[in-house]
C-alpha positions in Angstrom: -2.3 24.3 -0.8 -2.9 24.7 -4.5 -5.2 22.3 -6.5 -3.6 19.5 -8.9 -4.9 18.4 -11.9 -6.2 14.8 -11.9 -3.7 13.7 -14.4 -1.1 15.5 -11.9 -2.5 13.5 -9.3 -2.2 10.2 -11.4 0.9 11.2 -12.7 2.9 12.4 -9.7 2.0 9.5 -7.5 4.5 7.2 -6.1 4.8 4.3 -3.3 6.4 7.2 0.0 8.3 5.3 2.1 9.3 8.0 4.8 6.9 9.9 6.3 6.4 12.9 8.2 5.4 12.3 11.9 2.2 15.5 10.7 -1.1 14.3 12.1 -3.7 14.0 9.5 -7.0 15.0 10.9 -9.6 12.6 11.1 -12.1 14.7 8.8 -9.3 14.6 6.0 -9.1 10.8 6.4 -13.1 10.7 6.3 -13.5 13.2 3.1 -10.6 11.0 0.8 -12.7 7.6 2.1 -16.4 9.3 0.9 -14.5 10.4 -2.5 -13.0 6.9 -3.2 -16.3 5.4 -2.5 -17.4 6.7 -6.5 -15.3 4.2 -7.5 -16.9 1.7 -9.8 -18.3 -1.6 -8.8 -19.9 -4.5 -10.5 -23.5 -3.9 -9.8 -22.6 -1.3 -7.8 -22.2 -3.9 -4.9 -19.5 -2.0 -3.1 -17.9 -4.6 -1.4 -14.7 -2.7 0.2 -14.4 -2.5 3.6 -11.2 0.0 5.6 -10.2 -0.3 8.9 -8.2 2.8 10.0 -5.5 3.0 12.5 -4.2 5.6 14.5 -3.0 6.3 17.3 -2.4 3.6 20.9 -4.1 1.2 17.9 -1.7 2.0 15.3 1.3 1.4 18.1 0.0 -1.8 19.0 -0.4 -3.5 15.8 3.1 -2.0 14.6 4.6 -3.4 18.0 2.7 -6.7 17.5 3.5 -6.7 13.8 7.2 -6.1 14.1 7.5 -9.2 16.6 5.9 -11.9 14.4 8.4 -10.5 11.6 11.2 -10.4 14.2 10.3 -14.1 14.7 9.9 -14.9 11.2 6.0 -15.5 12.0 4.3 -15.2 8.8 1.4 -16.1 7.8 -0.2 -15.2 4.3 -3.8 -14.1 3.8 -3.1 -15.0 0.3 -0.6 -15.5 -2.7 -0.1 -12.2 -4.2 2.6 -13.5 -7.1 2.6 -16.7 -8.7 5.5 -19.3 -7.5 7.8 -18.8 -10.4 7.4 -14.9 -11.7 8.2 -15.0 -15.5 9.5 -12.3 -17.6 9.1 -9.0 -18.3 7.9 -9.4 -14.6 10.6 -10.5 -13.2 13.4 -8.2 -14.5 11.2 -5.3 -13.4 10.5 -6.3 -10.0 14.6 -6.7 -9.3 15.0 -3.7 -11.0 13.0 -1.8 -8.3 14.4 -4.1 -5.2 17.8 -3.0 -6.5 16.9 0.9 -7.5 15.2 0.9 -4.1 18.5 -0.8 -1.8 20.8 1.7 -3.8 19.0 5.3 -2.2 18.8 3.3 1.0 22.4 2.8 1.0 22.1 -1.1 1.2 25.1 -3.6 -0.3 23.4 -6.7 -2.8 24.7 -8.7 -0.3 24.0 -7.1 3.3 20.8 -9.1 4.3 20.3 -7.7 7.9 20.3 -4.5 6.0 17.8 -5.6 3.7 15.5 -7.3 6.4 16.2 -3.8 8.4 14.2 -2.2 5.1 11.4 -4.4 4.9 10.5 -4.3 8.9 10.2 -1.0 8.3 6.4 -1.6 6.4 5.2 -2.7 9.8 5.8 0.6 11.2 3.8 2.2 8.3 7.4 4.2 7.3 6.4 6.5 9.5 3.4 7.5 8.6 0.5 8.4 11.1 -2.9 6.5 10.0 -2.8 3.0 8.5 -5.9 2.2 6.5 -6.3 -1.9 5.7 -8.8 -2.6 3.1 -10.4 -5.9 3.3 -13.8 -7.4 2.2 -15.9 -10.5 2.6 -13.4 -13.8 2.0 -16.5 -15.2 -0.2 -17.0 -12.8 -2.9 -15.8 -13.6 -6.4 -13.2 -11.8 -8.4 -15.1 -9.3 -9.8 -15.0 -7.7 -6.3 -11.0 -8.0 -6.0 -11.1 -5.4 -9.5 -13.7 -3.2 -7.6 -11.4 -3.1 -4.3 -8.4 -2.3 -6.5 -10.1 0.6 -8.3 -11.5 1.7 -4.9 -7.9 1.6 -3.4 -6.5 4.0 -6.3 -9.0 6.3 -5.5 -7.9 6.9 -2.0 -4.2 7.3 -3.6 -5.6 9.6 -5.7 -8.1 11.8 -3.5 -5.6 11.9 -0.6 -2.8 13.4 -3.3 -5.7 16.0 -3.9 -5.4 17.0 -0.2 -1.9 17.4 -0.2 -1.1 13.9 1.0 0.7 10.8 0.0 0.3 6.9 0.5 1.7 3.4 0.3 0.1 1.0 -1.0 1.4 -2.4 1.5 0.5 -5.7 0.2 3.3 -6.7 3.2 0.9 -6.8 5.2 -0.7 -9.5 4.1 2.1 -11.8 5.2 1.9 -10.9 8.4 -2.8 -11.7 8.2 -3.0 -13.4 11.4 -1.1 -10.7 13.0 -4.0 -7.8 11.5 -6.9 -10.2 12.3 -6.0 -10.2 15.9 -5.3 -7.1 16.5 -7.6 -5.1 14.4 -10.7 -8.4 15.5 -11.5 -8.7 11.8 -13.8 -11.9 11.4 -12.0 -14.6 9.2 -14.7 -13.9 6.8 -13.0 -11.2 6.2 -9.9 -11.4 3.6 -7.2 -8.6 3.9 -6.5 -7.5 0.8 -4.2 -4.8 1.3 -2.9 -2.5 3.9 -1.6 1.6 3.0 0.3 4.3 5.0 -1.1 8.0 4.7 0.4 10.6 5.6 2.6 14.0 4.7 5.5 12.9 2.9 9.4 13.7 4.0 11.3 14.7 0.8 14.3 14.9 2.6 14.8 11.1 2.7 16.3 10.1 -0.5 14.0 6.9 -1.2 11.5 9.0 -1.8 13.0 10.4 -4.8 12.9 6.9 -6.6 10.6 7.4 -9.7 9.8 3.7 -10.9 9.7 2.8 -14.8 6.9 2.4 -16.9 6.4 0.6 -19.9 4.8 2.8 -22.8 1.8 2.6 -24.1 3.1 0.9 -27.4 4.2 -1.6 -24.9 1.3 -2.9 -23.6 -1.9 -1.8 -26.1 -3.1 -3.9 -29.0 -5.2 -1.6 -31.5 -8.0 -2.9 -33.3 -8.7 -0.6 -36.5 
């Protein structure tokens, strides 16, 4: 495997939503964990926290997972969007639903097909270890930016390895489900699950490269 730049790494990443069924060896999982821990942190209070799941665990909670969904059982560990999603954000969030449905082969209109797609989080696409990053339910926001930062640098060090990931906030509508199974305390808030794994290029949804605004979109100079 042949090193990749860290601007490759940032560059090249994307949400892999097929995976191979490759094991990933437990010291690979370990190494990406103690390189994400350099993220930054307010204080340096490091307040992540990752379950991982593999294995008879990982079959469990997918089987668990799959029939809450099944059953329309959700239960949010928190709101992730706001109730009424204003533009640009809007128009770029159907963009990708639709971009996405298209490579999957899915009508606008065929909702079993859709529902089909978005079970198929709870089964990690595939993928062989499951890591769920939560942290304690009492800490203030500061701590959700720290988290976030930490969470990119598991994308990023696992790409490093020659691995991919998803990031899966979907998981959070299913936080009773994870709690149970996985016994994390309620003090706990689950912030966001993610599939690692080796990715399988031959499924065409992983050939969706998402837009970006440019810089001159979003960055205000001050001269």
């Amino acid at each position: 495997m042949s090193a990749i730049s860290a601007l490759e790494a940032i560059t090249g990443r994307k949400s892999v939503r097929a995976f191979l069924p490759d094991a990933v060896d437990e010291g690979t999982v370990r190494q990406i964990l103690a390189a994400a821990s350099r993220a930054a942190s307010g204080t340096n209070i490091q307040p992540w926290l990752v379950h991982v799941v593999t294995g008879a665990a990982r079959d469990r909670l997918t089987a668990a997972a799959l029939a809450a969904a099944e059953a329309d059982e959700f239960s949010l560990e928190y709101a992730y969007l706001p109730e009424v999603l204003k533009e640009p954000y809007l128009s770029r969030r159907r963009k990708v639903g639709f971009d996405l449905h298209a490579l999957y082969g899915i009508e606008r209109g065929d909702m079993a097909a859709r529902k089909a797609a978005m079970l198929r989080n709870y089964t990690f696409f595939g993928a062989p270890v499951g890591l769920f990053f939560t942290m304690e339910r009492d800490n203030a926001l500061g701590a959700w930016l720290d988290c976030g930062l930490f969470m990119q640098n598991v994308m990023i060090a696992a790409r490093g390895l020659g691995l991919e990931t998803c990031p899966q906030q979907a998981w959070c509508d299913l936080g009773a489900v994870v709690h149970r199974e996985l016994a994390i305390p309620e003090r706990h808030i689950v912030l966001s699950g993610m599939a690692l794994g080796v990715v399988d290029w031959s499924v065409p949804a992983n050939t969706l490269v998402t837009d970006r605004a440019s810089p001159e979109e979003f960055t205000t100079w001050h001269r």
